[in-house]
C-alpha positions in Angstrom: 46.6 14.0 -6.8 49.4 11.5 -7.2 52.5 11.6 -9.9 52.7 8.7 -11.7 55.8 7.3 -11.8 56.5 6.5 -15.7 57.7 3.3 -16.8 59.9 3.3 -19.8 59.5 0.8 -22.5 62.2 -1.3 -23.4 62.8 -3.8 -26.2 63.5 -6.5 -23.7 60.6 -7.4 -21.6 59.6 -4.3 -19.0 57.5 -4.9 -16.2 55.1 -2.3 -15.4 53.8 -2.0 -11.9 50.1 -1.1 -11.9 48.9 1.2 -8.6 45.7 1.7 -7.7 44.0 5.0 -8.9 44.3 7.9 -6.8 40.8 9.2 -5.9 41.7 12.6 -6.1 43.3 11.9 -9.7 46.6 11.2 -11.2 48.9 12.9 -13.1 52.2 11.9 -15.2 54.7 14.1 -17.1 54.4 13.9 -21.1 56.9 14.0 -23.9 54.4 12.7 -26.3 55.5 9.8 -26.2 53.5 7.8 -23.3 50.5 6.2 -22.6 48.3 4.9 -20.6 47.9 1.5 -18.9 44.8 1.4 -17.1 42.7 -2.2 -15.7 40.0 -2.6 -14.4 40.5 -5.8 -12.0 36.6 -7.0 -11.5 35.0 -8.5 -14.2 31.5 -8.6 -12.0 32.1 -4.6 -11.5 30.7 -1.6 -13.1 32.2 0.2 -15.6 34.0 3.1 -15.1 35.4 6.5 -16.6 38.7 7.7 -16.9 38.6 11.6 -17.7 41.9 13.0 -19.5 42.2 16.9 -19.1 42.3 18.6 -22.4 43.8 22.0 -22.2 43.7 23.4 -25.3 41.1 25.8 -26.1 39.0 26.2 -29.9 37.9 29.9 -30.1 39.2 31.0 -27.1 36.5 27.8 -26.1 37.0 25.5 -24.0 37.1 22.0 -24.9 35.3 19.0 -23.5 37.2 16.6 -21.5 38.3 13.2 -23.2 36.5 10.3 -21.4 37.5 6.9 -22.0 35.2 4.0 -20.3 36.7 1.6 -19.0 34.8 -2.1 -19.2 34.8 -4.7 -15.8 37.6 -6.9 -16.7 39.3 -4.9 -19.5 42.5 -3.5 -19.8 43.0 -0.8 -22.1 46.2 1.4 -23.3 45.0 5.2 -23.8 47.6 7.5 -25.7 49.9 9.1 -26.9 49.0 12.7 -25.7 50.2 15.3 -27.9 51.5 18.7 -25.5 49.7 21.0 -26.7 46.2 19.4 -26.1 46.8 17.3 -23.0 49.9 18.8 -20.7 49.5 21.4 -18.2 52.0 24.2 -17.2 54.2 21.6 -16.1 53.9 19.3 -18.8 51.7 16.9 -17.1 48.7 14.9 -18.3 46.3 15.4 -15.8 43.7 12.5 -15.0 40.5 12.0 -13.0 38.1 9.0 -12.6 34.4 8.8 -12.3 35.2 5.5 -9.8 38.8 4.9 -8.7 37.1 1.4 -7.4 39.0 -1.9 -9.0 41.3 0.4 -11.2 44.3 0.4 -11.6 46.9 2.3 -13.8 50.4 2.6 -15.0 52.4 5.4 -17.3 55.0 3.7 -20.0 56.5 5.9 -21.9 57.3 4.4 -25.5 60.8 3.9 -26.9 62.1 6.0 -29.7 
């Protein structure tokens, strides 16, 4: 699993370096305040999914996964991830993908 490493959001123009997705899954510290940046770089792909943990439980339940499908040739910003749903121990939101093929992702964290 790899650590994103978060981009923070500027009011001047940030770049934001995309990597591709980990196969094993990726993983990026949350203050409620990021997102995510994920692209899928072949329009003639197929589509794939991008599984958030949730972590909270209903009921002493668990609670299903939040997957997101991501489109060949779309680009799509998923968040903000509120800690008490999405972060782990460490205060990490933890991510998996059905197909790490032609994705690639980014964490930006959001300005105040």
């Amino acid at each position: 699993m790899a650590l994103l490493t978060v981009t923070q959001a500027k009011r001047a123009a940030t770049p934001v370096s995309l990597v591709p997705a980990d196969s094993l899954g990726d993983s990026f510290p949350n203050t409620e305040r990021e997102a995510l940046l994920v692209q899928h770089t072949n329009p003639a792909g197929s589509a794939s999914a991008v599984v958030l943990d949730i972590q909270a439980t209903l009921d002493g339940e668990v609670v299903t996964d939040k997957v997101v499908s991501i489109l060949p040739g779309e680009t799509h910003l998923i968040g903000p991830f509120p800690i008490s749903i999405y972060s782990n121990a460490q205060k990490e939101v933890l991510i998996s993908y059905a197909s790490v093929t032609d994705l690639m992702v980014a964490a930006v964290r959001i300005s105040q």
